[in-house]
C-alpha positions in Angstrom: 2.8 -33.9 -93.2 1.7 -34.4 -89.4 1.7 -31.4 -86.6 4.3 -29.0 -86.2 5.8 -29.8 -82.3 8.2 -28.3 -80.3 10.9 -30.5 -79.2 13.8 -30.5 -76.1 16.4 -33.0 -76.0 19.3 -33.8 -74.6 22.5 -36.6 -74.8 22.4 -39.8 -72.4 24.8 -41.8 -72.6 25.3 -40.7 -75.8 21.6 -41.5 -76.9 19.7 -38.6 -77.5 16.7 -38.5 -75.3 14.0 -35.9 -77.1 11.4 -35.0 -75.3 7.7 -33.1 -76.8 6.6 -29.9 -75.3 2.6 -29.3 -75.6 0.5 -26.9 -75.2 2.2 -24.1 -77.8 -0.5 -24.8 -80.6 -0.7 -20.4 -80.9 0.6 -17.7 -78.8 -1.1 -14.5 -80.4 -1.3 -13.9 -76.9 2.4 -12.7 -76.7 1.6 -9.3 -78.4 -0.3 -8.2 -75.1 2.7 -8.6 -73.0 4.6 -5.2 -72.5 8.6 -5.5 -73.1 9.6 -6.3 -69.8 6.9 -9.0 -69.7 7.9 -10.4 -72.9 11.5 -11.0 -71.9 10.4 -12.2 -68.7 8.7 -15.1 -69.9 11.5 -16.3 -72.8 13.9 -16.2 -70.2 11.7 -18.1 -68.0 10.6 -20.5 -71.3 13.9 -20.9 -72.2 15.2 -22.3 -68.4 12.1 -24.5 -68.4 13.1 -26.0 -71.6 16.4 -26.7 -70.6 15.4 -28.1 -67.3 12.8 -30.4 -69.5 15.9 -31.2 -71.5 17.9 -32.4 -68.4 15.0 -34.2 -67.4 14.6 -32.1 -64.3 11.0 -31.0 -65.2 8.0 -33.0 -67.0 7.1 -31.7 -69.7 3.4 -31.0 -69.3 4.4 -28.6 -67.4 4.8 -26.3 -70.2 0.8 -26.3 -70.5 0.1 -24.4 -67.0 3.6 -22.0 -67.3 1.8 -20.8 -71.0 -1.8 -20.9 -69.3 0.0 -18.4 -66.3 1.5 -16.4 -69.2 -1.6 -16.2 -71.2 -4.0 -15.4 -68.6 -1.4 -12.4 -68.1 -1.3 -11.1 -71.0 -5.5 -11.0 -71.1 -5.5 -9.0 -68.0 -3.5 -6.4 -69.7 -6.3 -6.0 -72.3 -8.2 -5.1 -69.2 -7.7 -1.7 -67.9 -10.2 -1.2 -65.1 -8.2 -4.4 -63.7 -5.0 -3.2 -64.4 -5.7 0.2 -62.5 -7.8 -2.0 -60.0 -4.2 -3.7 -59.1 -2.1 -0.6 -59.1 -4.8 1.1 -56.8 -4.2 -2.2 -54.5 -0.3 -2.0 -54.7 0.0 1.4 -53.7 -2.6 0.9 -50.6 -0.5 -2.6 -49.6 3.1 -0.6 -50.3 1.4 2.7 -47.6 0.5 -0.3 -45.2 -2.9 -0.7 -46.1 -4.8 -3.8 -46.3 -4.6 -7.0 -43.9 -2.1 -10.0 -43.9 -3.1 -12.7 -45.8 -2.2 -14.8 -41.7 -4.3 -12.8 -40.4 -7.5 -13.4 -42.7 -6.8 -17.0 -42.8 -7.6 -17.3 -38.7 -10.3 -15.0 -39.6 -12.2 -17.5 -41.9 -10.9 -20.2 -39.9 -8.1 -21.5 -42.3 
């Protein structure tokens, strides 16, 4: 028996065109996404599929959405990160901070 794979396909011309998604080898990852997160990203793996289906995205692209996801879920295993970026999106939302312009022409970007 050869590796499991995930699969998308679609009908062309009445010829099935199937195409393999890589890059979902595990996802224990998943259980350190909170419920909103988790629904997030099937609703977002599910469109990518379908556009992978209709041949409107490559495949491989499926490795860096589930890299994005995953290094998401790892910063929630973090707290002192997690309260690091709360601490910065309550100083950005009371007008804190600079514009990301405005440091650019600082460092001469």
């Amino acid at each position: 028996m050869g590796t499991p794979k995930v699969l998308v396909g679609r009908f062309l011309d009445n010829q099935m065109v199937v195409k393999p998604i890589k890059g979902l080898r595990t996802a224990d990852w998943l259980k350190w996404l909170d419920a909103d997160e988790l629904v997030e990203f099937i609703t977002e793996l599910l469109f990518l599929a379908t556009q992978i289906a209709k041949g409107r995205k490559n495949p491989a692209e499926v490795a860096l959405f589930l890299s994005e996801w995953r290094e998401t879920a790892l910063l929630n295993q973090e707290p002192d990160i997690l309260e690091d970026i709360a601490e910065a999106d309550k100083e950005l939302n009371a007008g804190g901070g600079k514009n990301w312009a405005l440091i650019k022409r600082e460092i001469g970007l």
